[in-house]
ROTORNU-271220 format. One line per 3 residues: number of its first residue (from 1); for each residue z, y, x of C-alpha. Coordinates in Angstrom, 2 decimals, always signed. Each point is the difference from the previous one (the first is absolute). Layout:
NUM = Z:Y:X; ...
// end
This chain:
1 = +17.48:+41.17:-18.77; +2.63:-0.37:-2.82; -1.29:+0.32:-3.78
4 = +2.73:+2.75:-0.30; -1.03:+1.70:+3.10; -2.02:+3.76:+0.49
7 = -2.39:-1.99:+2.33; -1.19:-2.67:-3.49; +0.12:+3.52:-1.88
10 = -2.88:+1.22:+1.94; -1.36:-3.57:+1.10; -0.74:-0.69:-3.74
13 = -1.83:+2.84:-1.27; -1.93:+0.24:+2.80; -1.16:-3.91:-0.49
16 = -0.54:+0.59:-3.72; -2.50:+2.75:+0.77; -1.72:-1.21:+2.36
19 = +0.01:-3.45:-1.85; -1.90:+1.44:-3.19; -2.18:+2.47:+1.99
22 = -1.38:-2.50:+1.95; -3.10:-2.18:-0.87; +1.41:-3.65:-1.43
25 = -1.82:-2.02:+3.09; +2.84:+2.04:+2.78; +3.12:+0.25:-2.37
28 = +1.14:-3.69:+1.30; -0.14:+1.02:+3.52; +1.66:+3.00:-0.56
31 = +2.82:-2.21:-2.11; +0.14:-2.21:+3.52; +0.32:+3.18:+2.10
34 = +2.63:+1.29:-2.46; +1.59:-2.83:-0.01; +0.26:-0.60:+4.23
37 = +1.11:+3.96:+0.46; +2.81:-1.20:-2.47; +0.85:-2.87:+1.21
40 = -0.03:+1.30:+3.52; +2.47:+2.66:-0.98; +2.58:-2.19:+0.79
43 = -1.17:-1.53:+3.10; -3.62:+0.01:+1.41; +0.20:-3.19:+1.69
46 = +0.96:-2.11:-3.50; -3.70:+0.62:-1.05; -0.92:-2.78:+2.77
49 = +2.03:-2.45:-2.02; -1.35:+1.42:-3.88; -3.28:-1.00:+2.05
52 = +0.66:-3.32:+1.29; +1.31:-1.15:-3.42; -3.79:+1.36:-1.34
55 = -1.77:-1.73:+2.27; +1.40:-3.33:-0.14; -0.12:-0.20:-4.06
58 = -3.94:+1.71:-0.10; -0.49:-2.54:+2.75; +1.62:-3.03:-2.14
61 = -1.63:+0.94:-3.29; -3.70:+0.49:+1.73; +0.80:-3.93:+2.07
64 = +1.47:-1.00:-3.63; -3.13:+0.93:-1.84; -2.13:-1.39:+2.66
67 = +1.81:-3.84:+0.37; +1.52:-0.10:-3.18; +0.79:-3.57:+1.12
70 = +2.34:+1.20:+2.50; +1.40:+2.66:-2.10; +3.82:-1.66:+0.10
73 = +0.06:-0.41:+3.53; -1.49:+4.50:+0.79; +2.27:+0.95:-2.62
76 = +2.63:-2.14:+1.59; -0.39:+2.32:+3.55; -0.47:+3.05:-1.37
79 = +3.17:+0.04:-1.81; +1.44:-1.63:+3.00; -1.25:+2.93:+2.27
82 = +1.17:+2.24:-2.40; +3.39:-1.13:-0.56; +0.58:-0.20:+3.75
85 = -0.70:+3.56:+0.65; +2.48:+0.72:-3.24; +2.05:-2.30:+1.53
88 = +0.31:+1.30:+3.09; +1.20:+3.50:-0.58; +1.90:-0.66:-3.38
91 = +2.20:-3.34:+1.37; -0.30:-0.55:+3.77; +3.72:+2.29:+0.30
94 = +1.67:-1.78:-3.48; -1.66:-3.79:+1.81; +1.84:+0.77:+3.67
97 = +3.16:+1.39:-1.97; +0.03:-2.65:-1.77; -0.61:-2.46:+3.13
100 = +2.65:+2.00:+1.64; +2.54:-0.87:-2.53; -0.78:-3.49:-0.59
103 = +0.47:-0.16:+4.22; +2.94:+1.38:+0.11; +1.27:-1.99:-2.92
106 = -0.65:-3.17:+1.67; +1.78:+1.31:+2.88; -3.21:+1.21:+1.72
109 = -0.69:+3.09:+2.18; -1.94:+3.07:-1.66; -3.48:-0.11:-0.72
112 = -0.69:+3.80:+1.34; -4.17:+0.20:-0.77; +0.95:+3.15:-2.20
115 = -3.00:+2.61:+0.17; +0.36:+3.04:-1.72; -3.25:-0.82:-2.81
118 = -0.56:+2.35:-2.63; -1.50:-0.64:-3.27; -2.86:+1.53:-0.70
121 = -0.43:+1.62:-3.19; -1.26:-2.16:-3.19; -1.36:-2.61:+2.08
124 = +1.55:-2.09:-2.46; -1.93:+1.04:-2.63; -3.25:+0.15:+1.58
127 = +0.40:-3.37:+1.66; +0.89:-1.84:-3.98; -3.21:+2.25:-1.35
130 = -2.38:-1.46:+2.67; +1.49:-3.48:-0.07; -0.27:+0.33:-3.54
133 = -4.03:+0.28:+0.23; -0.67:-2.65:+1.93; +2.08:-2.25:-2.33
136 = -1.80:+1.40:-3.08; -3.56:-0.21:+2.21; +0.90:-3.76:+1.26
139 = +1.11:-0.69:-3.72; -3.59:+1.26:-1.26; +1.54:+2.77:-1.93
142 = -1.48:+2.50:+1.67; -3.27:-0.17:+2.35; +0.43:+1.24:+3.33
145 = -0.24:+3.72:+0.99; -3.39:+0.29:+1.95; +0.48:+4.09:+0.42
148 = +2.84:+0.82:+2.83; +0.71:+3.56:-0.92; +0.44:-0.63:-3.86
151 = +2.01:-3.22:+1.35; +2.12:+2.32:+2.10; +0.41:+2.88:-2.32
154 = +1.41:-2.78:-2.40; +2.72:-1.06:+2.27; +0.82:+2.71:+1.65
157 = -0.06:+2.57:-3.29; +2.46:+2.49:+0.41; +2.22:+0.49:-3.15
160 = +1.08:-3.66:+0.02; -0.23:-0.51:+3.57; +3.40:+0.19:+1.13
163 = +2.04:-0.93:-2.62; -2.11:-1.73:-2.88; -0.99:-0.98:-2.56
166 = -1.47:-2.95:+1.89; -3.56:-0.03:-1.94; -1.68:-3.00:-0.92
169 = -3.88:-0.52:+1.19; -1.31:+0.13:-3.23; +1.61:+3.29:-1.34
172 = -0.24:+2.05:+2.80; -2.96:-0.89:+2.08; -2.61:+0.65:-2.67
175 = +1.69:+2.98:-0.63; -0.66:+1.27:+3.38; -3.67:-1.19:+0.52
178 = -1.74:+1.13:-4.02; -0.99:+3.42:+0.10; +2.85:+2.41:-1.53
181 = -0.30:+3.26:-2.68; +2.51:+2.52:+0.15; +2.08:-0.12:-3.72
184 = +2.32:+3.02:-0.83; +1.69:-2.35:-1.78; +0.46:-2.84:+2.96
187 = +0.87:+3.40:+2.26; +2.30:+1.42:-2.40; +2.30:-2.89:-0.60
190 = +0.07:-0.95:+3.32; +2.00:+3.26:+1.15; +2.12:-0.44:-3.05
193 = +0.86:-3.74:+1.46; +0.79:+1.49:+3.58; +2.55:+2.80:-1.44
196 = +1.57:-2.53:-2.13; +0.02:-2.14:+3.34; +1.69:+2.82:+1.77
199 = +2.63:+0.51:-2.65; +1.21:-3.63:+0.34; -0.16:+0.25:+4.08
202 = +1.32:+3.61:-0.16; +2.10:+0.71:-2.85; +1.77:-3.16:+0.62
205 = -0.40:-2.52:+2.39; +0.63:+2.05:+2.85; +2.83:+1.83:-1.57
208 = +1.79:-3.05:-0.68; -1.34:-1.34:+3.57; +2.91:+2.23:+1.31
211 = +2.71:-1.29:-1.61; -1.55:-3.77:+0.32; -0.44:+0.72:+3.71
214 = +3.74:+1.57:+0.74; +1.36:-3.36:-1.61; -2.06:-2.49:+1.35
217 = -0.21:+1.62:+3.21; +4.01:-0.85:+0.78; +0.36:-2.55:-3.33
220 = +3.53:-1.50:+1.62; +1.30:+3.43:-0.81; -0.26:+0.14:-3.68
223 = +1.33:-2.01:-2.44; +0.24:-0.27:-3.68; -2.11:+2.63:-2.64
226 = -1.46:+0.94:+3.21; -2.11:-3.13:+0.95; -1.06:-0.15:-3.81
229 = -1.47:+3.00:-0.43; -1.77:-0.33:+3.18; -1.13:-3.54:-1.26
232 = -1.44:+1.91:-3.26; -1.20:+3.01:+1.80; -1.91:-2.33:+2.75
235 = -1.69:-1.77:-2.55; -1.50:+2.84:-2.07; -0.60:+1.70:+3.46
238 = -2.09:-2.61:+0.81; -1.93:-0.32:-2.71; -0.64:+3.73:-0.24
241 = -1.02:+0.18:+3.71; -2.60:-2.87:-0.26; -1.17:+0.43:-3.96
244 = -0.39:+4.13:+1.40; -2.18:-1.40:+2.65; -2.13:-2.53:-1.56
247 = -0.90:+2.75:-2.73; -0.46:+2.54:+3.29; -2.48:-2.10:+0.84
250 = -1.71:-0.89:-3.22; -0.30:+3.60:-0.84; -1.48:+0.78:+3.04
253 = -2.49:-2.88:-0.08; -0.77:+1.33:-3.66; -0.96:+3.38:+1.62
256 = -2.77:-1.83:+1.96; -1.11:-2.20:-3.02; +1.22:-2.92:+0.87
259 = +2.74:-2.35:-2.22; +3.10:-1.50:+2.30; +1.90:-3.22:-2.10
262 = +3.51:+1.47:-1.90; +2.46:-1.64:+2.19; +2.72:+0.97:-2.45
265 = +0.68:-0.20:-3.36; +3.69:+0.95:-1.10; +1.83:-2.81:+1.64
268 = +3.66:+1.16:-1.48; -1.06:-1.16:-3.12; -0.99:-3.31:+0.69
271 = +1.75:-2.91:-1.78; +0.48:-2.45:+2.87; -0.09:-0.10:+3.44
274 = -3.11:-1.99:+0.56; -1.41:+3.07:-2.97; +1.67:+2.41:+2.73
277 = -2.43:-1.50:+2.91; -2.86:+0.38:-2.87; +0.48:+3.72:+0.03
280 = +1.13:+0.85:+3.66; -2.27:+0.01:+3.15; -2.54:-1.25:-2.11
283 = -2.56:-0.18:+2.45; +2.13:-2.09:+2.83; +1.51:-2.25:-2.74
286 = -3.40:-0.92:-1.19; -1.42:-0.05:+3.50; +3.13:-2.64:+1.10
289 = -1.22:-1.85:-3.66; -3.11:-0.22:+0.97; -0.32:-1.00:+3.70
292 = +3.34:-1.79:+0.50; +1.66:-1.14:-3.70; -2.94:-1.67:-1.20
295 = -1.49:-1.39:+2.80; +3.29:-1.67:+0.29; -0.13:-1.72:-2.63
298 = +1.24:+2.34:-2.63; +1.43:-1.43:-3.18; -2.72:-2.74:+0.15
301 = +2.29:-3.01:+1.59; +3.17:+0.08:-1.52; +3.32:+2.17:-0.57
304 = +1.60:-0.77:+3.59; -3.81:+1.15:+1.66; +0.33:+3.02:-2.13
307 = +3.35:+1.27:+0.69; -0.86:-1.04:+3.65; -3.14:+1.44:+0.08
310 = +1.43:+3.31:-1.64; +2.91:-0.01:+3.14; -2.58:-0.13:+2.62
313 = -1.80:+3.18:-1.79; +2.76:+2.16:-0.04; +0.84:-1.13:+3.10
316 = -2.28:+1.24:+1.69; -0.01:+2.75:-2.10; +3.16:+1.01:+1.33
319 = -1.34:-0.71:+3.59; -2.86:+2.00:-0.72; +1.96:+3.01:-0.79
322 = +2.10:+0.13:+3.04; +0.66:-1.95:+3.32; +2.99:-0.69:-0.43
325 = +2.60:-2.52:-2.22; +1.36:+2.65:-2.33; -3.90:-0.03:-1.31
328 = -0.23:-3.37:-0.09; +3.16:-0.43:-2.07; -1.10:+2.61:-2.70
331 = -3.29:-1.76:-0.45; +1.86:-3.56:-0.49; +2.44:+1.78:-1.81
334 = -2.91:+1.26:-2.85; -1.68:-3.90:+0.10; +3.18:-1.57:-0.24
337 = +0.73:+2.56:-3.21; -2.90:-1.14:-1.86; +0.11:-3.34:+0.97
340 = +3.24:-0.39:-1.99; -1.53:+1.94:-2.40; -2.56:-2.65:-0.59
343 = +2.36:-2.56:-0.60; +1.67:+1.66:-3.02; -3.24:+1.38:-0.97
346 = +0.07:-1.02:-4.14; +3.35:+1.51:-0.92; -0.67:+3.04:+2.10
349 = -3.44:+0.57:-2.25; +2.16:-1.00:-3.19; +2.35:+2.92:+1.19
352 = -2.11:+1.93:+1.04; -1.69:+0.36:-3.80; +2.70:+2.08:-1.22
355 = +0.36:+4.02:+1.12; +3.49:-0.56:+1.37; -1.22:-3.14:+1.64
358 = -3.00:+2.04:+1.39; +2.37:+3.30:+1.21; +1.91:-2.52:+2.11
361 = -2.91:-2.31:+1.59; -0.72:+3.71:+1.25; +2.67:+1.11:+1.07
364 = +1.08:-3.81:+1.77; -3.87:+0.24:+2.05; +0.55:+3.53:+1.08
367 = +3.36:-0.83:+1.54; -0.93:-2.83:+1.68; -2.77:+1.64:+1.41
370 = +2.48:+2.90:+1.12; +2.14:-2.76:+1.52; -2.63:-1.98:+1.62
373 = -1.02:+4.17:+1.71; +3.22:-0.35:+1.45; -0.77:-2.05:+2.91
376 = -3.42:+1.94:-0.19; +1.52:+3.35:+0.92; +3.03:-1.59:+2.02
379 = -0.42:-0.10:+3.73; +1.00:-3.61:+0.31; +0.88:-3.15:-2.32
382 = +3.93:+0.82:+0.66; -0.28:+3.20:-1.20; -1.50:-0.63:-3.16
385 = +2.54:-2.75:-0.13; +2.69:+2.76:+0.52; -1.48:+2.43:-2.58
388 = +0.40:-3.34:-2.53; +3.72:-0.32:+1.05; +1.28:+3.67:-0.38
391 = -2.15:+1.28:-2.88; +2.99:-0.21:-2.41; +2.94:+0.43:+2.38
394 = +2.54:+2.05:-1.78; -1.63:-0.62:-3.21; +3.40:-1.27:-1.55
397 = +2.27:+3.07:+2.00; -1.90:+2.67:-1.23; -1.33:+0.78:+3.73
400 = -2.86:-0.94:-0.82; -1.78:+3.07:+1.30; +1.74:-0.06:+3.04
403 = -1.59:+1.83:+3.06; -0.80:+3.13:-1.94; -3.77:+0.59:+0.21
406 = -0.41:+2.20:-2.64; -2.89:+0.38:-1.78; +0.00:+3.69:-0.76
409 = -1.91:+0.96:+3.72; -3.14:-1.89:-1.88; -1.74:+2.43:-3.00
412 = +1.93:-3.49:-1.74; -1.11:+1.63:-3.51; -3.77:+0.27:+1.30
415 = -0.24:-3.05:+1.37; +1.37:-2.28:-3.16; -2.54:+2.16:-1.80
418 = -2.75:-0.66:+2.24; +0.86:-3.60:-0.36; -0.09:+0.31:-3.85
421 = -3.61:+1.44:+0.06; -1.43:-2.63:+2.17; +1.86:-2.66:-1.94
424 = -1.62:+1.74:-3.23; -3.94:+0.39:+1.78; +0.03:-3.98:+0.79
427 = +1.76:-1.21:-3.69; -2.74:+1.74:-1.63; -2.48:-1.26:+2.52
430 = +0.80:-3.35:-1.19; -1.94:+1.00:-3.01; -2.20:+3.00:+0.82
433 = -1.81:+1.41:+3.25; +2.37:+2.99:-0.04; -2.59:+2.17:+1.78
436 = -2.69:-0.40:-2.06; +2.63:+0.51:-3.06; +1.02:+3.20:+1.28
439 = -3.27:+1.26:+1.05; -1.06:-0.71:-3.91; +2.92:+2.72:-1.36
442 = -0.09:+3.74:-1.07; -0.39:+2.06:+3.15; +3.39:+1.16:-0.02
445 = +1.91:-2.98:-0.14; -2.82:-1.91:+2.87; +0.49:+2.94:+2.46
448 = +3.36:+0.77:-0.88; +0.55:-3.54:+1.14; -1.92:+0.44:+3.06
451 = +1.85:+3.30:+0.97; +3.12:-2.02:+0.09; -0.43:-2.76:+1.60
454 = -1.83:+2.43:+2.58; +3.39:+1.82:-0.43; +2.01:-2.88:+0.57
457 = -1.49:-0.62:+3.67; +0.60:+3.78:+0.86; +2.81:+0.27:-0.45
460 = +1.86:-3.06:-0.05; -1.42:-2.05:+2.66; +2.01:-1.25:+3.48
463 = -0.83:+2.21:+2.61; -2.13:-0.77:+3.10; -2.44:-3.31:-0.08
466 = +1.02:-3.17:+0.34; -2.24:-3.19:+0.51; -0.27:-2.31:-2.81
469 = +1.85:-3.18:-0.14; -2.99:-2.55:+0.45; -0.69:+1.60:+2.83
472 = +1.41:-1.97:+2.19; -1.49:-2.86:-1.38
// end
């Protein structure tokens, strides 16, 4: 059940009545039943697995709480039990294909144990949010959940379920367990949040998904102006698709009272690339801080630890993201970035204090993110190598543009203005909450706003639905 789907048109309302008509004491079960029939949308049989990763983290927090003294060793298991099951259906194919390889590098014969797994939807996410919890409960940060269905309803709640933001215990947990009030207000800017959400997905990631997809689809035949703009295109694409997501789901969380984390906030300005992993994916960057950086050792034992440290994060990072190596080398590709960063970290500041010194610390972190998204969006490491390698041919003869994919089939007009609006929204959100701004102005200019962006997604947006990228993560 996509957000931009008829079925989530009529799944929502119907939850949001239902959720306020019904006495406080049943609205989390009906949030766990809402959240199951969603989840089991996609496949009925991947609520087993949402289940099993419950179980074993309420079971681990309850043992936790009950022999704190062997609180290192039950958090130890459950994350071990949990892991294997994400494990299993996320690597098992890239571990045997990469056996295979290895054999028949060596001069082996194949390694054929090939099954034909599918990843289940957002069991990524689900599986860092419960391992999360029994982290924070073995840490004494939280206590442990004694109450299964607000426990479940917590995991398994359904505008963050399949694609984040990965909430932390402490924000989201309460949330779901104190008694709730509907707010006009809460309601009201919620909806707001989801249309602006489906103007970014809409409007333009999946409009330039086309283009992005017809390029990197068949990458060794393009060349040139080509690759660029689908290196520029991917990158805002991606953002767009996600950011539209995470503020799907927030608005839709709003509309049953509850608060998800910003996961967020306006990444293309950032001033550095480490600023850049401030701002995007806030809730896995903080969540790979938290449970793997620091634990590591952090900053705490020296600059070699550090950078080191800061490699093995975005390593797995990378490996998190995708089985396979193209992931892998993005995410080293982003630590390695910022570890060099660190090195030259006083004369960047010292540059960085003048406006020209600013406008190109910018504009340096946003393109090596887009490079770095490369091997992201690139089937394999090759091909992102080969996208490196003929970006500029025919830069010097003038052939630059070269296989003559014009622009002019995309609304090319509508689209850089699209860009332009959202680029506008998140500068001033670096100073303002540009909902609550606009919902302060003279009624003609706040619903004359409203009417176009509303507008916008009418008329403008890709047609038919596709899935969101972190889907298939």
């Amino acid at each position: 059940m996509l957000f931009n789907s008829i079925e989530f048109a009529i799944f929502l309302p119907v939850v949001f009545a239902l959720y306020w008509l019904l006495p406080d004491k049943y609205r989390n079960m009906l949030l766990l039943t809402a959240s199951c029939i969603f989840y089991m949308s996609w496949n009925a049989a991947y609520i087993l697995l949402m289940g099993s990763c419950i179980l074993i983290s309420y079971t681990a927090g309850i043992l936790i709480d009950k022999r704190p003294q062997r609180k290192k060793l039950i958090f130890g298991i459950a994350a071990v039990l949990s892991f294997l099951l994400l494990g299993y259906f996320k690597y098992y194919n890239f571990l045997i294909d990469t056996l295979h390889n290895i054999s028949l590098m060596l001069g082996g014969g194949p390694v054929d144990l090939m099954k034909d797994i599918l990843l289940p939807v957002g069991i990524s996410f689900y599986t860092f949010q419960s391992v999360g919890y029994v982290a924070d409960v073995s840490r004494g940060k939280v206590k442990a959940e004694k109450n299964l269905l607000d426990y479940a309803a917590f995991v398994s709640f359904f505008p963050q379920l399949v694609a984040g933001p990965i909430e932390r215990t402490q924000n989201l947990l309460p949330q779901i367990k104190r008694p709730k009030v509907f707010t006009y207000e809460k309601a009201s800017y919620g909806a707001k949040l989801m249309l602006w959400g489906f103007y970014k997905k809409l409007v333009i990631a999946d409009v330039l998904g086309a283009y992005v997809d017809r390029i990197y689809w068949n990458i060794t035949a393009y060349k040139g102006l080509d690759l660029i703009i689908a290196i520029i295109f991917h990158t805002i694409q991606l953002y767009c698709d996600f950011s539209g997501y995470s503020d799907i789901a927030r608005g839709s969380a709003k509309l049953l009272g509850i608060d998800l984390m910003v996961n967020f906030r306006s990444p293309f300005f950032a001033s550095s690339v480490r600023d850049f992993w401030r701002r995007w994916h806030i809730s896995l960057t903080t969540w790979f801080k938290d449970y793997v950086y620091i634990p590591l050792g952090g900053n705490r034992k020296g600059m070699f630890r550090k950078d080191l440290n800061l490699m093995i994060t975005f390593f797995l990072s990378g490996l998190w993201h995708g089985s396979a190596w193209h992931f892998v080398m993005w995410g080293c590709v982003n630590g390695f970035a910022q570890v060099i960063e660190s090195w030259f970290k006083k004369p960047i500041e010292k540059f960085r204090e003048k406006k020209a010194g600013r406008i190109f610390c910018t504009l340096y972190a946003d393109a090596v993110f887009a490079a770095a998204l490369v091997f992201f969006r690139a089937q394999s490491v090759g091909e992102g190598f080969y996208a490196f390698r003929h970006s500029f041919d025919g830069f010097l003869s003038g052939s630059w543009f070269n296989n003559g994919i014009l622009l002019w089939p995309l609304p090319f007009a509508v689209i850089l203005f699209s860009i332009v609006v959202m680029l506008v929204y998140d500068y001033a959100s670096l100073k303002t909450d540009v909902i609550e701004w606009t919902a302060k102005q003279p009624a003609l200019i706040r619903y004359g706003l409203y009417i176009f962006v509303a507008m916008m997604v009418m008329l403008f947006k890709a047609s038919g639905s596709t899935e969101f990228v972190y889907f298939q993560f």
